[in-house]
C-alpha positions in Angstrom: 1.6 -18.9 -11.7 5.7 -18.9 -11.1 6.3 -18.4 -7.9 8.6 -15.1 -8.9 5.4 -13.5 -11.2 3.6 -13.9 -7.4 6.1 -12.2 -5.7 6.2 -9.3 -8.3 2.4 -9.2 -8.5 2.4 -8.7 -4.4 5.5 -6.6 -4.5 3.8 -4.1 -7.1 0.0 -4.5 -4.5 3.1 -3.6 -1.5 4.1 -0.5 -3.0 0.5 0.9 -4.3 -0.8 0.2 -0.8 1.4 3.1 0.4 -1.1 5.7 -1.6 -4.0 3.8 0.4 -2.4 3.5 4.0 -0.2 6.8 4.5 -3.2 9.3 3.5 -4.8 8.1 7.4 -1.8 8.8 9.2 -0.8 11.1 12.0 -2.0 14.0 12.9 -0.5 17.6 11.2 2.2 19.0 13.3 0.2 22.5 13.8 -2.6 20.5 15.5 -0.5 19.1 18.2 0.5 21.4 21.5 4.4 21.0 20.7 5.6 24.0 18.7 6.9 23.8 15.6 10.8 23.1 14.5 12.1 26.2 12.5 11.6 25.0 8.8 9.0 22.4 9.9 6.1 22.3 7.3 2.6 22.9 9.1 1.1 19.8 7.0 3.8 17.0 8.4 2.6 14.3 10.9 3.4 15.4 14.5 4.6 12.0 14.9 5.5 9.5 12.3 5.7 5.2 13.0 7.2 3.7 10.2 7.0 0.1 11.7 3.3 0.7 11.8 2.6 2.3 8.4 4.7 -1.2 7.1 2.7 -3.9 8.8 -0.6 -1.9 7.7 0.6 -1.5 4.0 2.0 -5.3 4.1 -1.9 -6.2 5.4 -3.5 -3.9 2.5 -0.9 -5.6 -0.2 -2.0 -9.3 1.4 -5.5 -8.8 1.2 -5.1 -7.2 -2.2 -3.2 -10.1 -3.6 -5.4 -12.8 -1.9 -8.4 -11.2 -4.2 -6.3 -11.3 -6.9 -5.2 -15.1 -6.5 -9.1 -16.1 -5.8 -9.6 -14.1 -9.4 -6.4 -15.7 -11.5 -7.0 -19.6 -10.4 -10.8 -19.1 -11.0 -10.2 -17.9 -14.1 -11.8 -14.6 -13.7 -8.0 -12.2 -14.5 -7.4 -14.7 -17.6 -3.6 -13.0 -18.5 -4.4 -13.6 -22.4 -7.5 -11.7 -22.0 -6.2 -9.4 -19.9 -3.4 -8.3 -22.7 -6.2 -8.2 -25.3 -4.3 -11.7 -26.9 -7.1 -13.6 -26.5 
């Protein structure tokens, strides 16, 4: 594998880890004892860390693409088969 198609695969795990990681984030702003912000939706996190949210999805993509590797050099996600060329 090219060291480019790697760095796709993992950048493609990256961005799908977002669905995984931000559902378990914050709490909803009408739970917390602050009051609201005129126009604030009831739903939003109270508090929002982005630097966290990154390292967790960058740990979800890594662990992701490491099952993936184990699979492609084993042979197990052949790309011809994968395609249907094969």
């Amino acid at each position: 594998m090219k060291w480019t198609s790697a760095l796709a695969i993992f950048t493609l795990f990256w961005v799908f880890s977002a669905f995984f990681v931000l559902p378990f984030h914050g709490r909803r702003a009408e739970d917390e004892a602050a009051p609201l912000i005129a126009g604030q939706d009831r739903g939003a996190p109270a508090t929002f860390r982005p630097k966290r949210v990154l390292a967790q999805m960058t740990i979800a993509a890594a662990i992701c693409f490491a099952i993936y590797y184990v699979a492609y050099v084993n042979g197990w996600a052949d790309p011809n088969v994968l395609s249907g060329r094969a």
